[in-house]
VEXLUM-184704 format. One record per residue (C-alpha): residue in three letters; residue number from 1; x negated, y negated, z. Coordinates in Angstrom, 3 decimals. Layout:
% residues N
{node ala NUM {X Y Z}},
...
This chain:
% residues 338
{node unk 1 {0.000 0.000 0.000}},
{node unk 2 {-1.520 -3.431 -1.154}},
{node unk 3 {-1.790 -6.016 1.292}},
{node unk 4 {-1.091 -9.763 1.170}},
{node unk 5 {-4.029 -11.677 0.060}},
{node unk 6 {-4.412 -15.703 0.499}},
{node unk 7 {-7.186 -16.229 -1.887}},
{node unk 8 {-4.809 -15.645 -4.759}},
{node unk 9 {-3.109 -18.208 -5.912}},
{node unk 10 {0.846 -17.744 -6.142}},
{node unk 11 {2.685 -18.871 -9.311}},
{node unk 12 {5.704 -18.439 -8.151}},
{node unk 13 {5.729 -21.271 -4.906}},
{node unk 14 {8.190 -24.126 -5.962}},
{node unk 15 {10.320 -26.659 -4.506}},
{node unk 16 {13.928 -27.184 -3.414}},
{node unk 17 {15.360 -30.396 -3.792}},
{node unk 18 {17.171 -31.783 -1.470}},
{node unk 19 {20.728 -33.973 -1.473}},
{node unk 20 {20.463 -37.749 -1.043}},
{node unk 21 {23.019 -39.708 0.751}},
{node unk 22 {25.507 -41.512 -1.449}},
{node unk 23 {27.567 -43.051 0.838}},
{node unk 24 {26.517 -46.547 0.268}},
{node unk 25 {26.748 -46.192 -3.362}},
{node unk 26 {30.348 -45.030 -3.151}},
{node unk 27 {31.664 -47.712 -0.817}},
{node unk 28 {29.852 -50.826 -2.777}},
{node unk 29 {31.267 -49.257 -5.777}},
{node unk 30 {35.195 -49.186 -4.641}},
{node unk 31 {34.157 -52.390 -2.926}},
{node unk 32 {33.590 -54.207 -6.392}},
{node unk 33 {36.754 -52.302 -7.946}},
{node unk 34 {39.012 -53.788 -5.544}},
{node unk 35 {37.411 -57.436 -6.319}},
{node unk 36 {37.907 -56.672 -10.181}},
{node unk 37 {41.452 -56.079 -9.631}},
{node unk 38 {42.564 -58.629 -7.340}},
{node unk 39 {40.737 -61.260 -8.791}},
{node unk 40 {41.568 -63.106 -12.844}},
{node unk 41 {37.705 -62.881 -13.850}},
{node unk 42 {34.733 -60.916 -13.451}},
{node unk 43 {31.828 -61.959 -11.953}},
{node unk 44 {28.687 -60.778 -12.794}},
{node unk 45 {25.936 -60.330 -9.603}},
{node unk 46 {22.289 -59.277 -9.989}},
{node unk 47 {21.376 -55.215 -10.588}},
{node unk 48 {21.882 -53.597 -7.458}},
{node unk 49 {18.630 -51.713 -6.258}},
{node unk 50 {18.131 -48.389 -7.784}},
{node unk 51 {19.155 -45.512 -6.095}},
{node unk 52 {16.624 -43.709 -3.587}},
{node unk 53 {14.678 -40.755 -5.326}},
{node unk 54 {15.704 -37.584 -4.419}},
{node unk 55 {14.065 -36.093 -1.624}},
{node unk 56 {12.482 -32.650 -0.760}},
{node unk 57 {14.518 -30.780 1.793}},
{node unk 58 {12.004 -29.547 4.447}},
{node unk 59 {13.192 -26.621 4.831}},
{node unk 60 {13.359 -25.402 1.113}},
{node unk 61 {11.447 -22.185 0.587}},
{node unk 62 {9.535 -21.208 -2.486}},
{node unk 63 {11.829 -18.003 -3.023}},
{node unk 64 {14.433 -20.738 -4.295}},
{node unk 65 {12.865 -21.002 -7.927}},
{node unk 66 {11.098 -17.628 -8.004}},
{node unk 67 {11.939 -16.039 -11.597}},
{node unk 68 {15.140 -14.061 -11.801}},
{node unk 69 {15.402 -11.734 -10.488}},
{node unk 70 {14.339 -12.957 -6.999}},
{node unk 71 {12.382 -11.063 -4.963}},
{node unk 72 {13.672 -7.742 -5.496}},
{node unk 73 {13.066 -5.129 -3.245}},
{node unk 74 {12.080 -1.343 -2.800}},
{node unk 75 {8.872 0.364 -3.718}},
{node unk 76 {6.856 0.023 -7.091}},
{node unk 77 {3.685 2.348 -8.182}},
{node unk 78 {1.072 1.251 -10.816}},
{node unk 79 {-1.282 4.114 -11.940}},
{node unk 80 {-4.269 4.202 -14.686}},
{node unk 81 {-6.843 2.145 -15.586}},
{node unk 82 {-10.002 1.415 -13.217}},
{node unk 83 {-10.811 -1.440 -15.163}},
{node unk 84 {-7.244 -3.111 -14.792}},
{node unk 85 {-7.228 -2.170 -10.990}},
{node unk 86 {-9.127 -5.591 -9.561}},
{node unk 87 {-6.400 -7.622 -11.453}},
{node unk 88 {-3.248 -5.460 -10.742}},
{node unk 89 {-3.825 -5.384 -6.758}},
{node unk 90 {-4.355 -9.080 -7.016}},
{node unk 91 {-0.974 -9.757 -8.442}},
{node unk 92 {0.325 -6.834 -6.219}},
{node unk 93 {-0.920 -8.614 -3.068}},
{node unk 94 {0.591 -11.903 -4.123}},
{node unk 95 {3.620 -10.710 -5.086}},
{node unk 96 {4.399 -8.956 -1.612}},
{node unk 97 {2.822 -11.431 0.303}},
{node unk 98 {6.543 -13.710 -1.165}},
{node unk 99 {8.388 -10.847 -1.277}},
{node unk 100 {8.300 -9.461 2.078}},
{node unk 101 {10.691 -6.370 1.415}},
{node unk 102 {8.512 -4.998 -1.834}},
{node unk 103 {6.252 -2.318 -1.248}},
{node unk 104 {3.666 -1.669 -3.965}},
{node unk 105 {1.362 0.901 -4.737}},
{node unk 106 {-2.258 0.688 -6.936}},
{node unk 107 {-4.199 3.588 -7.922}},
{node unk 108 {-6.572 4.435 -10.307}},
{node unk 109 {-6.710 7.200 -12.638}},
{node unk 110 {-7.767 7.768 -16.370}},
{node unk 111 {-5.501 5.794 -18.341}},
{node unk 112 {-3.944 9.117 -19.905}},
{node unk 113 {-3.252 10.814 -16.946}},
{node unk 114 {-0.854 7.834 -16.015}},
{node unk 115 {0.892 7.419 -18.901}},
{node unk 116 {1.610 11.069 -19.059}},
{node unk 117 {2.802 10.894 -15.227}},
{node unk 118 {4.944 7.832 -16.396}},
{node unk 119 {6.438 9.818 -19.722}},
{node unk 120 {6.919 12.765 -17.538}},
{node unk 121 {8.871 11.470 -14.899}},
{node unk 122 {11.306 9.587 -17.613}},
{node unk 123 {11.981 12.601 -19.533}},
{node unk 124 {12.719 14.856 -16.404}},
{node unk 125 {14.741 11.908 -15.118}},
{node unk 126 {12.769 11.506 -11.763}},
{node unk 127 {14.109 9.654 -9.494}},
{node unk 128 {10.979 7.408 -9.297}},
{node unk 129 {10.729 7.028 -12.707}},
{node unk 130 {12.098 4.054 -13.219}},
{node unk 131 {9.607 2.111 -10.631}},
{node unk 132 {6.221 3.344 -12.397}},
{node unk 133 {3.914 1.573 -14.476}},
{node unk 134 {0.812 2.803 -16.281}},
{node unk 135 {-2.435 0.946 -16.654}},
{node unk 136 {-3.442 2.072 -19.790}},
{node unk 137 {-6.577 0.643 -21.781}},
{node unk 138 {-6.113 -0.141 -25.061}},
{node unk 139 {-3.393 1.819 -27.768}},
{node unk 140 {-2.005 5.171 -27.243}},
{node unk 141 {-0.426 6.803 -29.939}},
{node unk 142 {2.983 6.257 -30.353}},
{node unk 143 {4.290 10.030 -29.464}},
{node unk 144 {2.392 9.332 -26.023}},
{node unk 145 {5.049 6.720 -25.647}},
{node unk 146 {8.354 8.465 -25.873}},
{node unk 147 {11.260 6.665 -23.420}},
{node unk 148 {8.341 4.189 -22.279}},
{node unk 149 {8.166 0.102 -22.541}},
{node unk 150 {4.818 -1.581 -23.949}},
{node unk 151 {3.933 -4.691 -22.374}},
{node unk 152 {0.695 -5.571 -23.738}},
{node unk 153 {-1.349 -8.194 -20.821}},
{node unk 154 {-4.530 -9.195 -22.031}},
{node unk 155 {-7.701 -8.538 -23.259}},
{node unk 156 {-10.118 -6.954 -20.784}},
{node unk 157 {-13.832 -8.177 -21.596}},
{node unk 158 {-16.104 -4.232 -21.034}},
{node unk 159 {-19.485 -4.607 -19.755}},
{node unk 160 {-22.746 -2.565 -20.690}},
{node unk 161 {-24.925 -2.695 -17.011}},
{node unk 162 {-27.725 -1.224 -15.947}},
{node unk 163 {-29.782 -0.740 -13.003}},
{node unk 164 {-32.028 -4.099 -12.363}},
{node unk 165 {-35.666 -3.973 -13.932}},
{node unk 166 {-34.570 -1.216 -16.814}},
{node unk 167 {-34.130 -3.527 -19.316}},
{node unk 168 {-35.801 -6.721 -17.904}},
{node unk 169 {-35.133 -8.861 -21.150}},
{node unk 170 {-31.212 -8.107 -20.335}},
{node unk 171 {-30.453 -7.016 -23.918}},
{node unk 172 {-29.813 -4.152 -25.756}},
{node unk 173 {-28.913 -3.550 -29.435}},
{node unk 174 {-25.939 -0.818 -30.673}},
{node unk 175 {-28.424 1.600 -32.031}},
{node unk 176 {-30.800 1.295 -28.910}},
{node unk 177 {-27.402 2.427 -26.979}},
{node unk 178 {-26.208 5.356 -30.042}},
{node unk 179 {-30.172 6.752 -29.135}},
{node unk 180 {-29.211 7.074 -25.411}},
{node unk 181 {-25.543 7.853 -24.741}},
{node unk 182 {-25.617 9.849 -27.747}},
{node unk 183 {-26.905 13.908 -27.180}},
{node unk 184 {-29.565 14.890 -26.447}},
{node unk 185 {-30.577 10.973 -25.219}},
{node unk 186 {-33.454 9.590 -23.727}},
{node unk 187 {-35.343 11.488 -21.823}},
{node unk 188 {-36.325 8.755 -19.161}},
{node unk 189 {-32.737 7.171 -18.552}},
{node unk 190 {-29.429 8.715 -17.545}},
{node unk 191 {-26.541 7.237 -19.296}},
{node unk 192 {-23.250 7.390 -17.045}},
{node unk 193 {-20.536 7.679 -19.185}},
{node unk 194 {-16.684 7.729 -18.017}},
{node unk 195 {-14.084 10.673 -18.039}},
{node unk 196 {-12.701 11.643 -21.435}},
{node unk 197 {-9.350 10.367 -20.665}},
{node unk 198 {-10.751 6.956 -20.172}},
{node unk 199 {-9.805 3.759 -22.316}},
{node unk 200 {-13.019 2.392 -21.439}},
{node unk 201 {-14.794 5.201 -22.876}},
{node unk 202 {-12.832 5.180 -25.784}},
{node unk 203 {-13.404 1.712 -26.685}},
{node unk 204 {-17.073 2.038 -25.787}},
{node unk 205 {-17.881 4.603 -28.560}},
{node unk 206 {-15.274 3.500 -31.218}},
{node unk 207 {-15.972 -0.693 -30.781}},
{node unk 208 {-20.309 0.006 -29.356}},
{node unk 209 {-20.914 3.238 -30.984}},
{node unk 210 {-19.083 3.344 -33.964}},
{node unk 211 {-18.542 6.828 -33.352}},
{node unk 212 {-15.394 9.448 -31.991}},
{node unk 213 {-15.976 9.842 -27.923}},
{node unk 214 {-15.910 13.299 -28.378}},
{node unk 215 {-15.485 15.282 -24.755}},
{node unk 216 {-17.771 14.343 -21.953}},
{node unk 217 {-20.563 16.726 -20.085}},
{node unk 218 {-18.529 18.685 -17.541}},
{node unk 219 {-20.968 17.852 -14.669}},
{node unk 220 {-20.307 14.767 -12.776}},
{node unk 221 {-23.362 12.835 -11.607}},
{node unk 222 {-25.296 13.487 -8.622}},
{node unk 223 {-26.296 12.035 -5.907}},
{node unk 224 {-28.010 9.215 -7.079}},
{node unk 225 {-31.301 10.192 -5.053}},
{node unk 226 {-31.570 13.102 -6.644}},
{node unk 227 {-32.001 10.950 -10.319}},
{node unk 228 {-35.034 12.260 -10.452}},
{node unk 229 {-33.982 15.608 -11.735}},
{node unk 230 {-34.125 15.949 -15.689}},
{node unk 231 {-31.086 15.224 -17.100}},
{node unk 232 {-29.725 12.323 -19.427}},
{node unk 233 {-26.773 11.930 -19.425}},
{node unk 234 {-23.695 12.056 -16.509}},
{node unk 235 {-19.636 11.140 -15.823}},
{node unk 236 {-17.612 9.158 -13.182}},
{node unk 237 {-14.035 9.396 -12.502}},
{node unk 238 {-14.087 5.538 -11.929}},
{node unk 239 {-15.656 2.020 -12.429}},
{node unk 240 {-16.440 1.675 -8.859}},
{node unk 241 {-18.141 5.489 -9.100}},
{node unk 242 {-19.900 4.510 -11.999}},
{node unk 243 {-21.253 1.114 -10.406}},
{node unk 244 {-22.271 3.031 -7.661}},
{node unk 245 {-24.364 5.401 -9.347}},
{node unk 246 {-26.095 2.729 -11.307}},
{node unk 247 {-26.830 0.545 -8.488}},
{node unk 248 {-28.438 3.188 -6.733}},
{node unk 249 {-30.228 4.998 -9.753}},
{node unk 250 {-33.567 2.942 -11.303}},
{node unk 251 {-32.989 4.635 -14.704}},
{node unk 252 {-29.222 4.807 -15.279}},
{node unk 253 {-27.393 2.690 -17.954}},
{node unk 254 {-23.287 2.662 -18.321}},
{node unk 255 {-20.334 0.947 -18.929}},
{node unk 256 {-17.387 -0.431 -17.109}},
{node unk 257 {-15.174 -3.608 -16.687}},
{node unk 258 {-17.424 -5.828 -14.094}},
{node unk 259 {-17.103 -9.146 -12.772}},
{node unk 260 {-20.705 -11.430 -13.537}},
{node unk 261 {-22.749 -11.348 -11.504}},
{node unk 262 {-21.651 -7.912 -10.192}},
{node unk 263 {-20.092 -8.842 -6.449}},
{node unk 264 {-21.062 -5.190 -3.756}},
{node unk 265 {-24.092 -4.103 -6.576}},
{node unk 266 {-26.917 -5.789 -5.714}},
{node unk 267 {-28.976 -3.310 -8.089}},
{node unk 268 {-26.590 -3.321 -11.184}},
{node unk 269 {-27.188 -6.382 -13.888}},
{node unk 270 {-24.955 -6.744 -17.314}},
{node unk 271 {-26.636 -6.607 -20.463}},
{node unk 272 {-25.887 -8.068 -23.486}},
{node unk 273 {-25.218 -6.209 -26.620}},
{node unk 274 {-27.328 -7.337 -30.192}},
{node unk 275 {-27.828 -10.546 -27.970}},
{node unk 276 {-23.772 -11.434 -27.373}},
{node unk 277 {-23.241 -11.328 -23.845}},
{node unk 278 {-19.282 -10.446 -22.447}},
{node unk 279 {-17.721 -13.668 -22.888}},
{node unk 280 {-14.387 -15.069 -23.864}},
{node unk 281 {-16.106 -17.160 -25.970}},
{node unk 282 {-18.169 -14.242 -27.573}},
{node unk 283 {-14.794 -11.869 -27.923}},
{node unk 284 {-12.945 -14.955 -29.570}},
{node unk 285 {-16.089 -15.999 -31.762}},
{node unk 286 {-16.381 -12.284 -33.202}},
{node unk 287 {-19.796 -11.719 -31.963}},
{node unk 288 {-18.757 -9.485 -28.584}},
{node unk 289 {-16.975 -6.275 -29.787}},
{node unk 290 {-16.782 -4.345 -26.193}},
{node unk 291 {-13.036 -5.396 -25.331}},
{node unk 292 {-10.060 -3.441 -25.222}},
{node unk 293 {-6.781 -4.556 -24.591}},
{node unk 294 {-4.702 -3.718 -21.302}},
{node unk 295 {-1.147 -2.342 -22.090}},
{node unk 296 {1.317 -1.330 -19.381}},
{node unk 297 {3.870 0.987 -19.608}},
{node unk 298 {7.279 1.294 -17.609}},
{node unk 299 {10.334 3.281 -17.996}},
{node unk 300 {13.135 1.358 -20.548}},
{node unk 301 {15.524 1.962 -18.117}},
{node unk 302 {13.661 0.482 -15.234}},
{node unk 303 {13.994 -0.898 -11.452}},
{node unk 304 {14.690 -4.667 -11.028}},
{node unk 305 {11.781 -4.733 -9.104}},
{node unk 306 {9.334 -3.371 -11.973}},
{node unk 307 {11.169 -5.637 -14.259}},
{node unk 308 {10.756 -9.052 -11.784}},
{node unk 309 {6.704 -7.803 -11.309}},
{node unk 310 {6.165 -7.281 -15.273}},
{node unk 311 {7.937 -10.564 -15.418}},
{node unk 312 {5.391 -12.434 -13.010}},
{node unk 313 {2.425 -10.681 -14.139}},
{node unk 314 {1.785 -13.228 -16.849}},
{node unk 315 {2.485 -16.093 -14.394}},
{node unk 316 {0.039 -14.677 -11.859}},
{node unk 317 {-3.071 -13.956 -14.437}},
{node unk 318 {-2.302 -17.924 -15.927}},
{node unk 319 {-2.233 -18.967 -11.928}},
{node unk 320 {-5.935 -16.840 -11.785}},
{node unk 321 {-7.639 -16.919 -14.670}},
{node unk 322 {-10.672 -14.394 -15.076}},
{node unk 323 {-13.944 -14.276 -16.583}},
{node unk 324 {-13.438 -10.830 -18.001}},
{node unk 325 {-10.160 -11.534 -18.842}},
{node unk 326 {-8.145 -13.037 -21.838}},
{node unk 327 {-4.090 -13.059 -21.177}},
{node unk 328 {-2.443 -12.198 -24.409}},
{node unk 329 {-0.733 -16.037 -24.105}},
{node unk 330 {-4.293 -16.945 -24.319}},
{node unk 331 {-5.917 -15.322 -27.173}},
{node unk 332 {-6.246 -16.505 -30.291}},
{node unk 333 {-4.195 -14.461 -33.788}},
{node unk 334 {-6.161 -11.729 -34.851}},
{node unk 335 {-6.960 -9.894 -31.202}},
{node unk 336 {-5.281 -6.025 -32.194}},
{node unk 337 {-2.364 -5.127 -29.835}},
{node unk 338 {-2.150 -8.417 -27.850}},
């Protein structure tokens, strides 16, 4: 369960007006009807003072002008994407902290594993089904999608990083990466790759690579001080996994959605790709091709409150803008899927 967190920003606080008192302007006004009628001309007086503004009520609350519908309650569930996750339980904590009888739920997973749960439940007709939402990075095909909702968010900026002093100049170019991540690699550096059901990976070998992902080596990665084993090449289940192998291993290299400098990884530095580092500016110039963009997925026939948080997702990310993040209101025509 996400708690409320005050360093977000809330898009959804507003203002209740409050009613002025018109007494005075009712009584001067039946005041000079009476003289008009009892009298055989009209005399014209200066412009009476405008009217007070309207004041604030102080004890409006923000809930007043909160998007329909307001506040709904009950329990919500978003499941998928590790790279999404920072952004989601941002907006989740927001959103309950002004909603106090919403529950909501963030958890990571590969971003097809959730959309399958999601499709699942809908065609059994789960109960729950209707307050689920997959994370999913990038665009699943469409037969994935059956009885499901797109709501394509924004463009998610993916990082290369390695650990600190592998590649001092901070660079790297596409076929430097094809040499390690793909087999056999370089002997001398362990690339950490993610799970095969991962978005990330996907875009990291199709939009990096140029190549099909392919499946992943079965064996997870070990304990980071054992790096000095021979091997080349390793999985994580997660960003955070992945982040923590590569801050802890000298010679590891992966990929993941990471906020610059990376906050917790002292060890881990992002590296630029043919000399474009992951920027908006690079992703809307052409010149960065590691993005992908973030789609949810809900039932069609869903809960009011998946509908109200879908509906002030947009609002939050606009209210918290992101360096690794474009909102689909944001980008410019020709980002795919946006």
């Amino acid at each position: 369960m996400i708690s409320g967190d005050s360093k977000n920003a809330s898009p959804r606080s507003g203002r209740k007006y409050g009613a002025s008192t018109i007494t005075g302007a009712i009584v001067s006004t039946i005041l000079a009807l009476a003289a008009f009628l009892v009298t055989t001309y009209i005399k014209l007086t200066p412009s009476a003072a405008p009217s007070p503004p309207v004041t604030l009520s102080p004890s409006a609350t923000h809930t007043a002008t909160l998007l329909p519908p307001v506040c709904a309650r009950g329990s919500l569930t978003l499941i998928g994407s590790s790279a999404f996750l920072p952004i989601a339980k941002g907006a989740a904590n927001v959103y309950i902290s002004d909603c106090l009888g919403a529950t909501i739920t963030v958890t990571a997973g590969e971003s097809a594993y959730a959309l399958a749960q999601v499709r699942d439940a809908v065609a059994s007709g789960s109960p729950s089904a209707g307050s689920m939402i997959a994370m999913y990075d990038g665009l699943p095909p469409a037969a994935d999608t059956t009885g499901l909702r797109q709501y394509p968010i924004g463009v998610l900026i993916l990082s290369v990083v390695a650990h600190t002093g592998l590649f001092p100049a901070s660079n790297i170019t596409a076929d430097e990466l094809r040499k390690i991540f793909v087999e056999p690699g370089e002997r001398g550096i362990v690339a950490v790759g993610l799970q095969a059901g991962s978005g990330t990976r996907q875009a990291f070998f199709a939009n990096v690579l140029g190549l099909s992902p392919g499946l992943p080596d079965e064996g997870s990665c070990p304990p980071p001080a054992e790096s000095a084993v021979s091997f080349t090449s390793c999985t994580e289940d997660s960003d955070a996994d992945l982040l923590n192998f590569v801050n802890g291993t000298p010679n590891a290299i992966g990929y993941a959605e990471v906020l610059q400098p990376p906050t917790g990884y002292q060890h881990v530095s992002v590296i630029s790709i043919d000399n474009a580092a992951p920027t908006p500016g690079n992703v809307l110039n052409g010149s960065y091709s590691f993005w992908i963009v973030e789609q949810l997925y809900a039932a069609v026939q869903a809960t009011t409150l998946t509908k109200d948080f879908l509906d002030f997702l947009p609002h939050y990310l606009e209210s918290n803008p992101s360096r690794d993040f474009i909102a689909c209101s944001d980008a410019v025509k020709g980002l795919e899927d946006c």
